[in-house]
C-alpha positions in Angstrom: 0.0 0.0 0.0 1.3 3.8 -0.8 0.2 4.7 2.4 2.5 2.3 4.5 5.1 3.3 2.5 5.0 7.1 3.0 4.5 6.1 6.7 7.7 3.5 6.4 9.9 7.1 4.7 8.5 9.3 7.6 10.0 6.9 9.8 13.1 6.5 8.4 13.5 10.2 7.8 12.8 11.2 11.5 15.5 8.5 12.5 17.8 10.1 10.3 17.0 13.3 12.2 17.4 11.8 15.0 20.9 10.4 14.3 22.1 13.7 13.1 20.9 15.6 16.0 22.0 13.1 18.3 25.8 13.4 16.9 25.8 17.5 16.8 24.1 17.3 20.5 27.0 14.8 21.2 29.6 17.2 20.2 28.2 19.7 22.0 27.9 18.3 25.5 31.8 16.5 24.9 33.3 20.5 24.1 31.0 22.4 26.3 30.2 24.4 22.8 28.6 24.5 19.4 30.6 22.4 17.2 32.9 24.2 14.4 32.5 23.5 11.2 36.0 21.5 11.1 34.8 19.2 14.2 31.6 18.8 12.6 33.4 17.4 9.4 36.0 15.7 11.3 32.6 13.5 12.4 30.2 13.7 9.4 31.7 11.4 7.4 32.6 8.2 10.1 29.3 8.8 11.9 27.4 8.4 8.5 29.1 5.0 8.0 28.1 3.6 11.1 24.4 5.3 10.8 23.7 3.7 7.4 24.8 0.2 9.0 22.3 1.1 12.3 19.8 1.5 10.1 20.2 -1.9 8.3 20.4 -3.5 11.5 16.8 -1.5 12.7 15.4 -2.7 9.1 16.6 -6.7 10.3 15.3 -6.1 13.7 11.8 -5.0 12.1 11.7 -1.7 13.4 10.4 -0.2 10.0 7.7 -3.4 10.3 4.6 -1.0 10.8 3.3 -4.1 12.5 5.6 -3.1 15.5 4.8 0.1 15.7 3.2 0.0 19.2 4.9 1.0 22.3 5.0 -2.4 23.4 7.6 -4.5 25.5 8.4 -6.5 22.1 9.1 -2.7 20.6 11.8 -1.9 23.8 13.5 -5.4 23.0 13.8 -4.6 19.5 14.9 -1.6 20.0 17.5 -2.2 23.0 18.6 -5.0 21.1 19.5 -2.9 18.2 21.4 -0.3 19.8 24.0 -2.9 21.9 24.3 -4.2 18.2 24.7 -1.3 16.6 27.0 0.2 19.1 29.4 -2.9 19.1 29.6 -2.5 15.7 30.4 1.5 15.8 33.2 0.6 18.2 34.7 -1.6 16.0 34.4 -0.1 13.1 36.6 2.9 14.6 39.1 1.2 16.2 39.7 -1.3 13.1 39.9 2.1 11.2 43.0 3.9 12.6 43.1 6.3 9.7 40.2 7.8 11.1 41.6 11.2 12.5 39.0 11.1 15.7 39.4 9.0 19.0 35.9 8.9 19.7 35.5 6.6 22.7 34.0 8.9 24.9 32.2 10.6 22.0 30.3 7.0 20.7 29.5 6.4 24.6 28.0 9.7 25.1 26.2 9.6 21.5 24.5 6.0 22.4 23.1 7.4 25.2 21.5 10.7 24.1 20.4 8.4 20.6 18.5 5.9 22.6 17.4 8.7 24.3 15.9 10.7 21.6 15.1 7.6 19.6 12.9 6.2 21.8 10.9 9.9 22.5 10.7 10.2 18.7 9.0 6.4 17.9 7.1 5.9 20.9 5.5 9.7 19.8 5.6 8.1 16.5 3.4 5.5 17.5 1.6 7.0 19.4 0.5 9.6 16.5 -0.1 6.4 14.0 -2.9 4.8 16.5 -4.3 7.8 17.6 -4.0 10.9 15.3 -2.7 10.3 12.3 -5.5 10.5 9.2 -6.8 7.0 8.6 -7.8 4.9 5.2 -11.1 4.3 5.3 -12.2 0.5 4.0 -15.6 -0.8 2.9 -15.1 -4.7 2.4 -18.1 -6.3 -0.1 -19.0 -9.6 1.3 -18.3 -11.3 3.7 -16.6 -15.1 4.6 -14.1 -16.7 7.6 -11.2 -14.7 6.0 -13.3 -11.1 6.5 -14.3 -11.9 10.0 -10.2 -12.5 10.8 -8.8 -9.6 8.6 -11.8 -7.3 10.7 -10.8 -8.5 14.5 -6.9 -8.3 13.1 -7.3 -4.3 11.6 -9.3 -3.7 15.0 -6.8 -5.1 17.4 -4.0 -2.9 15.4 -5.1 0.9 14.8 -1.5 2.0 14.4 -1.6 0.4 11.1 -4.3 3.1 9.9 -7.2 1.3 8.6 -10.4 2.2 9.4 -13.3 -0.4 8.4 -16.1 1.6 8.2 -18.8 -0.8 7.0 -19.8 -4.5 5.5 -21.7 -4.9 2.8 -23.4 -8.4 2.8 -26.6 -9.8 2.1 -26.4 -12.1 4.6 -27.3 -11.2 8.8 -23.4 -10.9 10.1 -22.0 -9.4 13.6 -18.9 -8.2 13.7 -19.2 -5.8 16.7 -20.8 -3.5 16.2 -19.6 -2.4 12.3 -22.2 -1.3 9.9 -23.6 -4.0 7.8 -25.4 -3.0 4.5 -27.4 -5.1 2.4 -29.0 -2.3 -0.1 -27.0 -2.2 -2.8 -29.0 0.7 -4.5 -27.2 3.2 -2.0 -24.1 1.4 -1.8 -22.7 4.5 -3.9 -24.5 7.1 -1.3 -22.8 5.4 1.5 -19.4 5.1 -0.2 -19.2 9.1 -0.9 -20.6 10.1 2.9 -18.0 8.2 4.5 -15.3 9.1 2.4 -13.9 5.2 1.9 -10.7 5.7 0.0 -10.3 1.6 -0.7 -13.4 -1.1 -1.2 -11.8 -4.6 -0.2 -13.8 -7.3 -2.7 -14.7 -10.3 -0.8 -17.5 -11.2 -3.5 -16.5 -11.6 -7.4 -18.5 -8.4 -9.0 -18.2 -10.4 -12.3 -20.4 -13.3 -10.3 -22.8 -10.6 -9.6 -24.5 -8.7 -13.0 -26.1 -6.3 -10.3 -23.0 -5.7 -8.0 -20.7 -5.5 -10.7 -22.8 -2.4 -12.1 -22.9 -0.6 -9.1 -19.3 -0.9 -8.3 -18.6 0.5 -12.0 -20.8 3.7 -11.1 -18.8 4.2 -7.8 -15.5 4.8 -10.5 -16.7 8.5 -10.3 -15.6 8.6 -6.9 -11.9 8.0 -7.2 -11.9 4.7 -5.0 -9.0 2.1 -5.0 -10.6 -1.5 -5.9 -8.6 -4.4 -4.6 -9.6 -7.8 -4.1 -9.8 -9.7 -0.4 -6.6 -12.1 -1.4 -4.4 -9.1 -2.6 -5.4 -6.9 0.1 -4.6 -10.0 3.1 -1.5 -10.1 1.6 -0.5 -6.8 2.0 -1.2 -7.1 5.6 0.0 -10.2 6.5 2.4 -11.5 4.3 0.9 -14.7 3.5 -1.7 -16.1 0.5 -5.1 -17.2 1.8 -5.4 -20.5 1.0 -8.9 -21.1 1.6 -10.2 -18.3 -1.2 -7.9 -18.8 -4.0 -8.1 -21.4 -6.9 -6.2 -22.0 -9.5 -6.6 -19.2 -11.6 -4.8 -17.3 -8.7 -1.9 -19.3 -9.8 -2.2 -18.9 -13.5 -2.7 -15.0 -12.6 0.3 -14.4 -10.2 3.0 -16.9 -10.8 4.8 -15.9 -13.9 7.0 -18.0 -14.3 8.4 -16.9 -18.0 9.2 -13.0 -16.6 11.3 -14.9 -13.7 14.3 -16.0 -15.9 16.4 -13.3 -15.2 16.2 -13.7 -11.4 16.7 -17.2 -11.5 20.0 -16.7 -13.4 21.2 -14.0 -10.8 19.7 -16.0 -7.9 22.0 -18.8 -8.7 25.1 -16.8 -9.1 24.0 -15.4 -5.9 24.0 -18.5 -4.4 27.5 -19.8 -5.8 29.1 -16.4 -4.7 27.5 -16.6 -1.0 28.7 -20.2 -0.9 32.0 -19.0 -1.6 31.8 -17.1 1.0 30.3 -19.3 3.8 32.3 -22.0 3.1 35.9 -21.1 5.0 33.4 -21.0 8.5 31.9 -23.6 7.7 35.9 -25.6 7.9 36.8 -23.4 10.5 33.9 -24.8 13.1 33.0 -27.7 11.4 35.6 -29.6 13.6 34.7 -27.7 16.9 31.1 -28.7 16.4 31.9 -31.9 15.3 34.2 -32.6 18.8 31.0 -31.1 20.6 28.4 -33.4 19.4 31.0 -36.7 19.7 31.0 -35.7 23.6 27.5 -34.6 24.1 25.9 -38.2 22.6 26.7 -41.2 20.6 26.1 -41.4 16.9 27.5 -40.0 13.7 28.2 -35.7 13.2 26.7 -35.4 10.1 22.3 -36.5 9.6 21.5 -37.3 6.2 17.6 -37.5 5.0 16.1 -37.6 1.6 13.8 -34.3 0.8 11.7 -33.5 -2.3 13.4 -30.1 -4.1 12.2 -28.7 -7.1 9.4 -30.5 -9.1 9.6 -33.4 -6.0 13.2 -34.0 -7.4 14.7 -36.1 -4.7 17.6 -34.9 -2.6 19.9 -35.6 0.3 20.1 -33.1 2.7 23.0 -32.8 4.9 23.0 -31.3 8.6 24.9 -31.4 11.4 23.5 -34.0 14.2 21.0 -32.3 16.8 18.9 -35.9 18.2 19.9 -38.7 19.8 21.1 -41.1 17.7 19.2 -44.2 19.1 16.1 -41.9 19.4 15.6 -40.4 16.2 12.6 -41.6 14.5 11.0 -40.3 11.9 8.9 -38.5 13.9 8.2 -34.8 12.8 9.8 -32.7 15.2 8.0 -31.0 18.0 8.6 -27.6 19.7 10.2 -29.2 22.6 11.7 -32.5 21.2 12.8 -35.0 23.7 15.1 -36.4 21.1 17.1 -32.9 20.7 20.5 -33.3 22.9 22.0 -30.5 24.8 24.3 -29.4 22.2 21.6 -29.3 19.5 19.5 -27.3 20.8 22.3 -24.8 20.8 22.8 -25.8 16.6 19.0 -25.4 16.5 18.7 -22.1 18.0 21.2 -20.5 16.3 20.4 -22.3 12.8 24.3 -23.7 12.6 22.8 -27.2 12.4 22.0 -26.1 8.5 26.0 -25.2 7.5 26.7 -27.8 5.7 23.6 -27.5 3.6 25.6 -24.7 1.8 27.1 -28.3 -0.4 23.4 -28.8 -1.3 23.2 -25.2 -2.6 26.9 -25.4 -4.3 25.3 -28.5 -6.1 22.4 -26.9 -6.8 19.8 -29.1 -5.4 19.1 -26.1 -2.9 19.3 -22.1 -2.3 19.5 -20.1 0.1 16.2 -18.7 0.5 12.9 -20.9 -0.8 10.8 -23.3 0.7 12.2 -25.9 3.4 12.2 -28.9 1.5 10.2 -31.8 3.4 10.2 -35.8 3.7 8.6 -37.3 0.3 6.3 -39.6 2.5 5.2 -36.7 4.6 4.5 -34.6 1.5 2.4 -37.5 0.0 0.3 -37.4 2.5 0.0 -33.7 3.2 -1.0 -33.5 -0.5 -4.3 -35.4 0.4 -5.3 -33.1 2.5 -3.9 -29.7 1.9 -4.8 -27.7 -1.3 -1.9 -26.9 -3.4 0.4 -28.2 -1.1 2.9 -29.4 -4.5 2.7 -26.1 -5.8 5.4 -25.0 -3.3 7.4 -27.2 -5.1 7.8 -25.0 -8.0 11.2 -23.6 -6.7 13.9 -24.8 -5.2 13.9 -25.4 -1.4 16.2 -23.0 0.6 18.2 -23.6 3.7 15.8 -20.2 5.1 12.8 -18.5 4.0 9.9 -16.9 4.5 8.4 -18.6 6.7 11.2 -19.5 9.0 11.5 -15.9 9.7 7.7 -15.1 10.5 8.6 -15.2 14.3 5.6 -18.0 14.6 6.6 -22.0 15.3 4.6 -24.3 12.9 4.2 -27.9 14.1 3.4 -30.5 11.8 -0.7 -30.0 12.4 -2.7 -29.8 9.2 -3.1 -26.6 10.8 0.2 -24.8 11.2 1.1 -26.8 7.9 -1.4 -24.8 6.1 0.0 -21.3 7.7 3.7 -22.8 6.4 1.9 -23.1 2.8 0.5 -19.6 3.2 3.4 -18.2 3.6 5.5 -20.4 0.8 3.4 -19.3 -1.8 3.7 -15.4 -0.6 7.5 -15.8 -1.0 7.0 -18.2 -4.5 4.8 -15.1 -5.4 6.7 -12.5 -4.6 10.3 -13.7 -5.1 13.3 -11.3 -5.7 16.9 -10.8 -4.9 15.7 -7.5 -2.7 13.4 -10.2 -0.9 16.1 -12.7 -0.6 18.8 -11.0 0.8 15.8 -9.2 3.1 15.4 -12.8 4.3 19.0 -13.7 4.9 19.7 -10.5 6.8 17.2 -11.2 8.9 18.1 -14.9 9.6 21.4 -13.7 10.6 18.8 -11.8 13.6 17.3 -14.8 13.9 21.0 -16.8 14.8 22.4 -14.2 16.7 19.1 -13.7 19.1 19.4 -17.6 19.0 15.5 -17.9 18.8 15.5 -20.5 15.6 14.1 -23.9 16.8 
């Protein structure tokens, strides 16, 4: 949506007011004066550096997620999180930088300070403004189903988003506390102008409709945005709805021909990020491989054959994290008797995957795309889930989408239909922007050690 973005560059341009105030403020209280125009050139140029990797490490942390914009105790841990980041990495940076004609260890201690100061004034007013006085986009949704009744307790339980739903329109008898539900469609057009709905979310298909599809083309007049109920859930929640779409939604949104490109540069992507990766992976593969010899019996590496791309079978590699004895094919739960000590730790902070990069190098795998699952589990998952072998239609990656959605999906039909939900957003929506999103914020993921 425009609007989230404009609200995303507000953000990011008060921060960068922030930083820059923070820094001249900095200078001032270290001198006892306004800073000269040498002192304040002396800093520009280092401080800007380390700003434009503080802001990377805000983006990874979600903090330009307009989903966290509340003043919230997930909000504080974000944030407090990102500033001992961001001020480790400031400290090195200037000491591994001799050249650099400041000393500014008293300086970056006294700037963290008055930043997280003034940082957290400017969001949590920020915030505050975006739930409670900041001009709203008002909605009309036509129709309703299950999907409706979630997005409309969701939009209500997060006002700093700015949505307003103003009214249903349905000719069926709905509650949905206390919203407006209209059933006239002769005055559908009255009611659209006198509450001044920017957006009309389509639950129902006009085109099934002769009657609704001609009053919705007399509303054009009035400058509304038309978007349909599966575009518009995306947008919010960053997953497909699987219980609305069909397969035209496939043959509509997965174009494959236009993806040729990107699947040439994702690959040399993936070779040059192998390249990379592998010198740590035979740096700690012997450490780790020590550690799990001493912390339980059984071989390092755990082999298992996956389905990949078009259910291509493939052996994935991992380092050990169960009990040798005791692991059964059993789908892992959230707390997994069979997980030793030590793998929890290779769990946690995703190290268990390293030597998947071989699978990627051969490439049987990426880096980012679905996780690829057990052929018997996915033969029977495709009994019961729809378009569950659609996610096949990539590669599977050693992270993705889902694995950085901050929710835990067992194995339940369930949670494997939330999994599928958000496969298909990413299969959708794939690009190298998106991918290396994902991977900066896996690297969040490792060093907060909250994988499972």
């Amino acid at each position: 949506m425009v609007q989230n973005k404009i609200k995303q560059f507000i953000l990011l341009l008060g921060d960068l007011v922030v930083f820059y105030g923070s820094l001249y403020l900095t200078l001032f209280v270290r001198y006892g004066q306004l800073p000269s125009k040498q002192l304040w050139q002396q800093h520009f140029l280092p401080f800007t550096a380390v700003f434009v990797v503080w802001i990377i490490i805000f983006y990874i942390s979600e903090l330009y997620n307009l989903n966290f914009a509340i003043n919230n105790r997930k909000f504080y841990r974000l944030s407090f999180r990102s500033f001992f980041s961001g001020g480790l990495i400031a400290a090195l940076f200037f000491y591994l930088n001799p050249h650099i004609d400041i000393t500014p260890k008293t300086n970056l201690a006294i700037f963290v300070v008055i930043f997280a100061i003034f940082f957290l004034l400017w969001r949590n007013f920020y915030n505050w403004s975006l739930k409670s006085y900041l001009p709203k986009e008002h909605l009309a949704i036509v129709g309703y189903n299950e999907l409706v009744g979630e997005l409309v307790a969701d939009l209500k339980n997060k006002p700093h988003l700015g949505y307003q739903i103003d009214f249903l329109v349905s000719e069926q008898q709905v509650d949905q506390a206390g919203l407006p539900v209209y059933s006239n469609l002769e005055n559908l057009k009255k009611y659209l102008g006198q509450k001044k709905i920017s957006t009309v979310v389509l639950a129902s298909d006009p085109i099934r409709s002769e009657k609704l599809n001609t009053i919705l083309f007399e509303c054009l007049s009035l400058k509304l945005n038309f978007i349909n109920l599966s575009h518009f859930y995306e947008n919010m929640t960053g997953k497909v709805p699987i219980d609305i779409i069909n397969k035209s939604w496939f043959l509509e949104n997965l174009t494959e021909g236009n993806k040729s490109f990107y699947d040439i540069s994702k690959r040399i992507f993936d070779i040059l990020l192998s390249i990379i990766l592998l010198p740590f992976l035979f740096i700690l593969a012997p450490f780790i491989a020590i550690i799990i010899k001493l912390d339980s019996k059984g071989p390092v590496f755990f082999k298992q054959l996956r389905l990949g791309k078009m259910g291509k079978r493939i052996n994935v590699v991992k380092f050990r994290t169960m009990h040798y004895n005791a692991n059964s094919t059993k789908p892992t739960d959230e707390n997994d008797e069979r997980i030793t000590n030590f793998g929890r730790f290779l769990r946690k902070t995703r190290l268990d995957e390293l030597p998947q990069i071989v699978n990627v190098l051969k490439g049987e795998m990426s880096f980012v795309g679905p996780r690829p699952e057990r052929p018997e589990l996915v033969k029977e998952l495709e009994k019961v889930v729809p378009f569950y072998k659609e996610r096949m239609l990539v590669k599977p990656g050693i992270t993705g989408w889902d694995q950085i959605s901050n929710e835990y999906h067992s194995p339940s039909y369930k949670d494997t239909m939330k999994k599928l939900q958000y496969d298909l957003f990413y299969i959708k929506n794939r690009a190298l922007s998106l991918d290396i999103s994902i991977i900066l914020k896996t690297l969040t993921t490792m060093l907060a050690r909250s994988g499972r």
